[in-house]
SELUMNU-918178 format. One record per residue (C-alpha): residue number from 0; residue in one letter; chain; x, y, z. Coordinates in steps of 0.001 Angstrom, whole numbers, plus 500000, padded with zeros to 6 digits. Layout:
% SELUMNU-918178
{NUM "A" "A" {X Y Z}};
...
***
This chain:
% SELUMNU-918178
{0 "X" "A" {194547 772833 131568}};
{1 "X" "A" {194384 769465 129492}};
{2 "X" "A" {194996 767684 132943}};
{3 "X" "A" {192507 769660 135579}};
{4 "X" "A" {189808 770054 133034}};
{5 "X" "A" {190594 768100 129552}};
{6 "X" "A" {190862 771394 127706}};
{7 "X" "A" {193333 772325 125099}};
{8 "X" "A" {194646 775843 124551}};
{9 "X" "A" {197506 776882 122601}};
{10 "X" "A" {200907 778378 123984}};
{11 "X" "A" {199599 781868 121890}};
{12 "X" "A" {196264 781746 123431}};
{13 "X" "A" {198021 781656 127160}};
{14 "X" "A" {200197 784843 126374}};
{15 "X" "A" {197223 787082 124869}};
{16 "X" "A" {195599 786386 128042}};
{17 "X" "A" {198127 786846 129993}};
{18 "X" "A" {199544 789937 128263}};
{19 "X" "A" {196318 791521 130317}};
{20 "X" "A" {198425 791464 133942}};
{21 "X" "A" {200900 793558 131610}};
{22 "X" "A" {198361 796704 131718}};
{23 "X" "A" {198796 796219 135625}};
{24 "X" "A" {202102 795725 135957}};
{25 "X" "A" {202951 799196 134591}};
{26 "X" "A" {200418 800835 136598}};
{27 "X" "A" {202189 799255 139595}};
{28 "X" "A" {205626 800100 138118}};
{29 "X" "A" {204308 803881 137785}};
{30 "X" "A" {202232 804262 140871}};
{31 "X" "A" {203594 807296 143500}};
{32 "X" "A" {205945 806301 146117}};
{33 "X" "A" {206209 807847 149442}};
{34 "X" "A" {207795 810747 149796}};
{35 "X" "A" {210865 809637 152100}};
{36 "X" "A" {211758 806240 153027}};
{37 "X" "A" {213913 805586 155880}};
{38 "X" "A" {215895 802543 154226}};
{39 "X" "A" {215324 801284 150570}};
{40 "X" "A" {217445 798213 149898}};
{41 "X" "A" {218330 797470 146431}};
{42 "X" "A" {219866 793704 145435}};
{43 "X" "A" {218816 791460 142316}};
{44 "X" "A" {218508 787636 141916}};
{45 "X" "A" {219522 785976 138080}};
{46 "X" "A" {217073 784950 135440}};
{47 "X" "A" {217470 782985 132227}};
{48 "X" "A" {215791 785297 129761}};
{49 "X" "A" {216213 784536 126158}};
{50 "X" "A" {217177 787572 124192}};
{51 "X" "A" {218204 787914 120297}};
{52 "X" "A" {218282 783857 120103}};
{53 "X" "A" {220316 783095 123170}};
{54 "X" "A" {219617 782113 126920}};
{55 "X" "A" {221037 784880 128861}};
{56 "X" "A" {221827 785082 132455}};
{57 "X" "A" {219525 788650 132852}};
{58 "X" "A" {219553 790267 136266}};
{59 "X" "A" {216189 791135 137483}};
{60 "X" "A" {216699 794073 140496}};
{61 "X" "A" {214539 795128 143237}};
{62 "X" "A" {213908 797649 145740}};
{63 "X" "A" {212573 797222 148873}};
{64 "X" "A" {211864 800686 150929}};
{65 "X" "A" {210779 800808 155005}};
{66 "X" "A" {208689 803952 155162}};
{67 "X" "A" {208667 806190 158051}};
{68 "X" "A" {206364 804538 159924}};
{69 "X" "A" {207868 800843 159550}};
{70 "X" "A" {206081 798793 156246}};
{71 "X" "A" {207852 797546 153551}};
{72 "X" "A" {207036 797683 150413}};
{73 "X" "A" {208309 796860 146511}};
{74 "X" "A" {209114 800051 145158}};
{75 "X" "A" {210027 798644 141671}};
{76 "X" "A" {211049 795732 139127}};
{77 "X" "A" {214109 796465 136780}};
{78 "X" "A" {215200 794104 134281}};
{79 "X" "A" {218964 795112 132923}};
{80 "X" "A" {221232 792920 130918}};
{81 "X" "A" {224635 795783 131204}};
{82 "X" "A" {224920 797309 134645}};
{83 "X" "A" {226223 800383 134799}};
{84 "X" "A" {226341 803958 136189}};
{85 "X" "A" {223633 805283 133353}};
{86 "X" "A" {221201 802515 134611}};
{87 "X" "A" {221384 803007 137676}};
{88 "X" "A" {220819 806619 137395}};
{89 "X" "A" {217941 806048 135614}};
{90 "X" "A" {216272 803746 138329}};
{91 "X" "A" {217151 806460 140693}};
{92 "X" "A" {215892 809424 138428}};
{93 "X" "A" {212571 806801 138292}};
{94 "X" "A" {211807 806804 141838}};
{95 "X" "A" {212196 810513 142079}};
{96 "X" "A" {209891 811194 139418}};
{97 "X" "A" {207538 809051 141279}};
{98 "X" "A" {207463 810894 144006}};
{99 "X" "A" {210248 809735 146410}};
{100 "X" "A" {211732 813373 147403}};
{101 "X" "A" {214546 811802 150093}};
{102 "X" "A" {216103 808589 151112}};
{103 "X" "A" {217779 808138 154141}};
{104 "X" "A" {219937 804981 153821}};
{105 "X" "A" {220547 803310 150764}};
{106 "X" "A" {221538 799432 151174}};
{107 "X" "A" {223910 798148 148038}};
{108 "X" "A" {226010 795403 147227}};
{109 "X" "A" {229018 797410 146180}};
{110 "X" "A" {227806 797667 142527}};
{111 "X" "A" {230346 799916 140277}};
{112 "X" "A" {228714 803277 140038}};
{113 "X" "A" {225724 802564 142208}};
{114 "X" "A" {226675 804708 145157}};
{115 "X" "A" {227697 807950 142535}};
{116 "X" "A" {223884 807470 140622}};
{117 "X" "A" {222201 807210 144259}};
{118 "X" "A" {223703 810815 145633}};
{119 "X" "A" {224108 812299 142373}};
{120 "X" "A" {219918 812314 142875}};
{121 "X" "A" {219032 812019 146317}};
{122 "X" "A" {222140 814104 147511}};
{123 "X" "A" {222176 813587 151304}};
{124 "X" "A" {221518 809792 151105}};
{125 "X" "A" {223849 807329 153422}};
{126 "X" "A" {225245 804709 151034}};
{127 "X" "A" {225524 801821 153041}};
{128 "X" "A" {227292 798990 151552}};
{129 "X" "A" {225285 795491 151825}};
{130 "X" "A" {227942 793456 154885}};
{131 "X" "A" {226279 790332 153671}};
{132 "X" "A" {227440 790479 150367}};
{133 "X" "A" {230748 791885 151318}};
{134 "X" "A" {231289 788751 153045}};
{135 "X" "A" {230074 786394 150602}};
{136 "X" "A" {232208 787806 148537}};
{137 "X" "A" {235174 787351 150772}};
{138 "X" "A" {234716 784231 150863}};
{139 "X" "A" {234790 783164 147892}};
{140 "X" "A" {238428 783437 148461}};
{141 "X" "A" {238377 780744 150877}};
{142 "X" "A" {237105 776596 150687}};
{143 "X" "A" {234703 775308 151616}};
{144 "X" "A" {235754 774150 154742}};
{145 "X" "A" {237634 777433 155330}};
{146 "X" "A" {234630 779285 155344}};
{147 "X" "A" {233354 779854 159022}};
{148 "X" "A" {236875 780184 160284}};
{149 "X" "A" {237385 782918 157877}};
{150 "X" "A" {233304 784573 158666}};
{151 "X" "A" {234191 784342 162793}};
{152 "X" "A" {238064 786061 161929}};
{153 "X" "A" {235704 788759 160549}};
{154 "X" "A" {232986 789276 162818}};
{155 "X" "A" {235139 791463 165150}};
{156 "X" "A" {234864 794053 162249}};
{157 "X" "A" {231612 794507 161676}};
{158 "X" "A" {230095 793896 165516}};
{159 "X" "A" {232788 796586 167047}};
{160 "X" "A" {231696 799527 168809}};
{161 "X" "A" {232204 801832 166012}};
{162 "X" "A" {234055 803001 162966}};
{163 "X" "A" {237721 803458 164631}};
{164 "X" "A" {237039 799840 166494}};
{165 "X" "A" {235993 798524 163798}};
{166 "X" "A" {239628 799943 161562}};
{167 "X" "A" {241533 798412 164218}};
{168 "X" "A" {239967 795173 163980}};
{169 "X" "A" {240664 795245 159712}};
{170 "X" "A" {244237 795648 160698}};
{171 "X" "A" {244242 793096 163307}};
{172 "X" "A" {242569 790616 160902}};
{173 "X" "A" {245304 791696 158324}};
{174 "X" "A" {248090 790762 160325}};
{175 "X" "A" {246735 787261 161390}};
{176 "X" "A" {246322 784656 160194}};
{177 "X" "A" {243429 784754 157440}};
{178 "X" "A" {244358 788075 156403}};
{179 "X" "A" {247852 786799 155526}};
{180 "X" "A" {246398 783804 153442}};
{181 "X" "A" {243975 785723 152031}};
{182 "X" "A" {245505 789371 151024}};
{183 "X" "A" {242965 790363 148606}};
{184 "X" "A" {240094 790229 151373}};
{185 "X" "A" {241379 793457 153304}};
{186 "X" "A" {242118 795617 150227}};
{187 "X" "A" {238178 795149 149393}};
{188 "X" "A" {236777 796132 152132}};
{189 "X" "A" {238926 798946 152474}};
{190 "X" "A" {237874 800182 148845}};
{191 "X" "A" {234469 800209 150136}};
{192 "X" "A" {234931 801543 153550}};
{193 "X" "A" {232851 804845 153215}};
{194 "X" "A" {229949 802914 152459}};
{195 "X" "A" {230927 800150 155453}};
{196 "X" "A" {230812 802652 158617}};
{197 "X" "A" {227764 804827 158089}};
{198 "X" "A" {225857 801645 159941}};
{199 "X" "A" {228627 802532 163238}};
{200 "X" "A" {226320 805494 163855}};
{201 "X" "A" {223568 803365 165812}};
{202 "X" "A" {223059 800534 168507}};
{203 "X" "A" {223278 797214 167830}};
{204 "X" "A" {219645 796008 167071}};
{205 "X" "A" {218887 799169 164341}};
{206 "X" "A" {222896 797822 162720}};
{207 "X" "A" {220867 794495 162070}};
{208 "X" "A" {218542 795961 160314}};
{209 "X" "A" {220715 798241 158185}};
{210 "X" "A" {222943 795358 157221}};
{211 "X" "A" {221409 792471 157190}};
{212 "X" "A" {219073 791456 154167}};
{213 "X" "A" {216557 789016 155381}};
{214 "X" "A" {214101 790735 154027}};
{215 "X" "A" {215382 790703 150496}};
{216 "X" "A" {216783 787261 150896}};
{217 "X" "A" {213293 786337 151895}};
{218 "X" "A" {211970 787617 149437}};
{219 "X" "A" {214001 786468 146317}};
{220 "X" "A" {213701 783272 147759}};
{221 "X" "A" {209895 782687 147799}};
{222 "X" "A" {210263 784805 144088}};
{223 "X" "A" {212438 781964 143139}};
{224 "X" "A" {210314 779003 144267}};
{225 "X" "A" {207527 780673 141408}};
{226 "X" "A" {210662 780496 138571}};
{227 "X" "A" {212744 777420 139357}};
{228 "X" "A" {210772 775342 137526}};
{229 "X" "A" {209972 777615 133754}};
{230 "X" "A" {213284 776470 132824}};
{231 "X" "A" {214190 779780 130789}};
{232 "X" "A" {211737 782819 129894}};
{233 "X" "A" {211164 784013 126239}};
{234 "X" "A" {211285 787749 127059}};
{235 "X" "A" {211870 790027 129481}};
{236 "X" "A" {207979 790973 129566}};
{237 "X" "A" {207012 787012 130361}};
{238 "X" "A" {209654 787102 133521}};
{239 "X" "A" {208123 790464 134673}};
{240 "X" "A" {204551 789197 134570}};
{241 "X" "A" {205233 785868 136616}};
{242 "X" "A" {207694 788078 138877}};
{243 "X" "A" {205797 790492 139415}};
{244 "X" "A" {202336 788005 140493}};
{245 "X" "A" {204639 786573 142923}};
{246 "X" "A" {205521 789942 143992}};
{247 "X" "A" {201653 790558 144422}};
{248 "X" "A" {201132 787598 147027}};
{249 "X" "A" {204264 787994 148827}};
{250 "X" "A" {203920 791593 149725}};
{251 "X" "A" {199857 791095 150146}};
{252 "X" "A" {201731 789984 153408}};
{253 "X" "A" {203930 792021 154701}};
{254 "X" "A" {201527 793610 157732}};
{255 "X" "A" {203897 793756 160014}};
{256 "X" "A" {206885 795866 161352}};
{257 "X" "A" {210186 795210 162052}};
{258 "X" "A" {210908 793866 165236}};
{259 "X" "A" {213428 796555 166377}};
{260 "X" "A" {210902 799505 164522}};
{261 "X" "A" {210274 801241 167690}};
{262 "X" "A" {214473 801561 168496}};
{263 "X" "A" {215348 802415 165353}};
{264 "X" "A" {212463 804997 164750}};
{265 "X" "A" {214003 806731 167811}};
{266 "X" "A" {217577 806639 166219}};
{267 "X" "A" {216407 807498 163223}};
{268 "X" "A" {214704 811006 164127}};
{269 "X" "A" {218038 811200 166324}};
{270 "X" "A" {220447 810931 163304}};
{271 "X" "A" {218514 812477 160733}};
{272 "X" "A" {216176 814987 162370}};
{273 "X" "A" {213660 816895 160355}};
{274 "X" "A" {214528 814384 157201}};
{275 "X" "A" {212676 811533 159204}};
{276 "X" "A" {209504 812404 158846}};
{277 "X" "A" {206152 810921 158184}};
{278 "X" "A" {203575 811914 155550}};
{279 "X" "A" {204130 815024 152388}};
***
């Protein structure tokens, strides 16, 4: 302000005014949902909050949800410093009261007691673990160097035909050569492997768009160009207010589909019937 137009304002004055986006950000946080969503995707980036006089590493969650008919959408903005079973059950428990009556596929990142909250409210709902981060994570085994070897060893697992290809392509990548250097990789996936296969059920194209999370990666990324440079926030209400602007623009334009919609709609009334539906 002093530099664009040689005024002076004080830190205090900036956060009364800005308190006023709060009003809309709970109306937005409370507004109905749709009443089934054919994929709602759930991930979080990491935000220095401060909290009781210390810099915390806070994790700020989102959900995107494709409706029946294709758009995207934010569904929410959760800001929990514990994760755990309880809050997740209370996101889920959130969305219901909100309207959301059924969701059909559930993308996670393996969370401890995220797939139990999910069904323990929206009972029929395909928990489909996040591949991504199952692979970033088994990497992290690995150097640097190792890294694409070890993501192309894998591959075969999560491109194969379906679910009892895909087993026999874990074992084969057990008994090579990265699975024998790396013994902790297989185990992992195997404790998630419910939540790995559900995607088996349809063609290639609609796997991509169960699995993959361009769209959240997208849009943390553009969230995180608006926070890189605030250094640390002084509350969890100051990171939801600039959050949630960004949120505003970004999604202002999202007016477009998928590009594999019209596939997977056809899959999805295939797999899931009379759930798929759109409208009350």
């Amino acid at each position: 302000m002093a530099e664009l137009y040689g005024l002076e304002i004080s830190p205090e004055l900036v956060s009364a005014v800005t308190d006023a986006v709060l009003d809309e950000v709970r109306a937005w946080q409370e507004r109905p949902l749709d009443p089934v969503y054919a994929l709602v995707y759930f991930d979080a980036l990491r935000v220095k909050i401060r909290d009781e006089g210390l810099v915390r590493n806070k994790a700020v969650y989102l959900a995107i949800g494709v409706n029946c008919e294709g758009y995207r959408d934010v569904l929410g903005i959760w800001i929990e410093h514990t994760e755990g079973a309880r809050f997740w059950l209370r996101v889920m428990s959130e969305l219901k009261a909100r309207g959301t009556r059924d969701i059909l596929i559930a993308v996670v990142d393996g969370l401890k007691g995220f797939p139990e909250a999910i069904v323990s409210v929206f009972p029929q709902t395909v928990v489909q673990t996040c591949i991504v981060h199952l692979l970033r994570n088994s990497m992290q085994f690995a150097t640097w160097k190792e890294r694409a070897a070890l993501a192309a060893a894998l591959r075969p697992v999560y491109t194969a035909t379906g679910a009892e290809a895909a087993e026999q392509e874990l074992a084969r990548f057990e008994a090579g050569e990265w699975g024998q250097r790396y013994r902790a990789i297989v185990p992992m996936w195997r404790r998630q492997w419910e939540e790995v296969v559900p995607f088996f059920a349809f063609t290639a194209p609609v796997r991509t768009l169960i699995y993959t999370t361009n769209a959240i990666e997208s849009l943390h990324s553009q969230v995180r160009k608006s926070i890189r440079n605030k250094g640390h926030f002084p509350s969890d209400e100051a990171a939801l207010k600039l959050i949630w602007l960004s949120l505003r623009y970004i999604v202002g334009k999202w007016t477009n589909r998928p590009l594999c919609w019209s596939a997977a709609r056809t899959e999805f009334a295939i797999q899931f019937e009379d759930r798929f539906t759109v409208g009350p």
